[in-house]
C-alpha positions in Angstrom: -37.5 35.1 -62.2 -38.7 31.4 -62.5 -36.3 28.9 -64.3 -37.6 27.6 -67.5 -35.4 24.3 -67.3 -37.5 21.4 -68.3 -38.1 18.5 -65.5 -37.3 14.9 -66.6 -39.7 12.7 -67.1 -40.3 9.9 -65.0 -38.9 7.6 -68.3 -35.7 10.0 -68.3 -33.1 9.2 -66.3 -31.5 12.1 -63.8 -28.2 13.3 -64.7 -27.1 13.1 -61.0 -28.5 9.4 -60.5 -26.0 6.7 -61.2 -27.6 3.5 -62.8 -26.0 0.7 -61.9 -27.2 -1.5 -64.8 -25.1 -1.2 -67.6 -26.2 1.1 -70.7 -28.9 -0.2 -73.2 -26.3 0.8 -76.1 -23.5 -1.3 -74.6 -25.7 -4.4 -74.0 -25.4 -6.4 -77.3 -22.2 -6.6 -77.1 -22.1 -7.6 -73.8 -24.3 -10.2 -75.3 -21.9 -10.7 -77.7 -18.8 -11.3 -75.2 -20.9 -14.5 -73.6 -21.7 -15.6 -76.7 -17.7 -15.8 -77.4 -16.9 -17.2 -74.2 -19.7 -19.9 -74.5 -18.5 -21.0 -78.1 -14.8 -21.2 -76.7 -16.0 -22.9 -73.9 -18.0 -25.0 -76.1 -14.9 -25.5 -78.5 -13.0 -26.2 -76.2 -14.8 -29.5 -74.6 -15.2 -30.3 -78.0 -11.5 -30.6 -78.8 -11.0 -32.5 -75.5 -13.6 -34.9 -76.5 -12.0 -35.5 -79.8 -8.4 -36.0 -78.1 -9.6 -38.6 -75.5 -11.7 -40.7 -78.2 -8.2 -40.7 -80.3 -6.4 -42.0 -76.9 -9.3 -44.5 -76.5 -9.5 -45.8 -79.8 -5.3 -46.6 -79.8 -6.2 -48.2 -76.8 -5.5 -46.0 -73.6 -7.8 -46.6 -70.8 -10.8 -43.9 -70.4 -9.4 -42.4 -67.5 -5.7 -42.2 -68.5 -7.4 -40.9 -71.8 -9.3 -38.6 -70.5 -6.7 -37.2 -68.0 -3.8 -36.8 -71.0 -6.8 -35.1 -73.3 -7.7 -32.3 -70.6 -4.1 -31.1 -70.7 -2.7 -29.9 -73.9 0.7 -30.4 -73.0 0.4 -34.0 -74.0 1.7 -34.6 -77.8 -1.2 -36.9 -78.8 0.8 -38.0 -82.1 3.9 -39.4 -79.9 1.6 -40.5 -77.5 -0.2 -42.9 -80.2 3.0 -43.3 -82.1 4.4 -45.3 -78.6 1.1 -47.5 -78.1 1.1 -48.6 -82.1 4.8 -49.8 -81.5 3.9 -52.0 -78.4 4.1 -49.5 -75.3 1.5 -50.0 -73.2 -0.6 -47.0 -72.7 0.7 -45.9 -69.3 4.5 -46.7 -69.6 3.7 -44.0 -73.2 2.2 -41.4 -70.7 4.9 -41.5 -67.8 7.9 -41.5 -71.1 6.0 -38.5 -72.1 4.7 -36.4 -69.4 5.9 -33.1 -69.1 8.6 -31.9 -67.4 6.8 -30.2 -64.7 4.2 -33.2 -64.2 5.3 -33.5 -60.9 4.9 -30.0 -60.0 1.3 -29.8 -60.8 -0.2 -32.9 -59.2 
């Protein structure tokens, strides 16, 4: 006696054939997930942005500002708080660095 299962269709995928591309159900929130990263990404150059232009406008040097802004270590209040009472700039960021400054360079 014959078999009367049905044969896929050439749109139909084949139970025993593994697709490597991920499923169409699970692709928007794939979508989502870069979305997420590219605004925390996004957010995140924003924020460093906004930390160096504080450093630069109480007078740090770009690059000194832009170094301290990068790393979130830095407390950008006592930072300032230093250059507004006379410190220069780079004596405030060596009085301040981090503990383990040295182990990261």
């Amino acid at each position: 006696m014959r078999s009367t299962k049905p044969i896929a269709s050439a749109n139909e995928p084949s139970s025993n054939v593994r697709s490597s591309a991920p499923a169409l159900s699970s692709q928007p929130s794939i979508r989502r997930s870069i979305a997420d990263v590219e605004l925390v990404v996004d957010s995140s150059l924003n924020l460093v942005d906004w930390r160096c232009g504080l450093l630069v406008e109480a007078g740090f040097p770009e690059a000194l500002a832009a170094r301290l802004a990068r790393d979130d270590r830095w407390d950008l209040h006592a930072l300032i708080d230093l250059v507004e009472r006379g410190c220069p700039p780079a004596l405030a960021a060596r009085v301040l660095a981090p503990l383990d400054e040295e182990a990261r360079r």
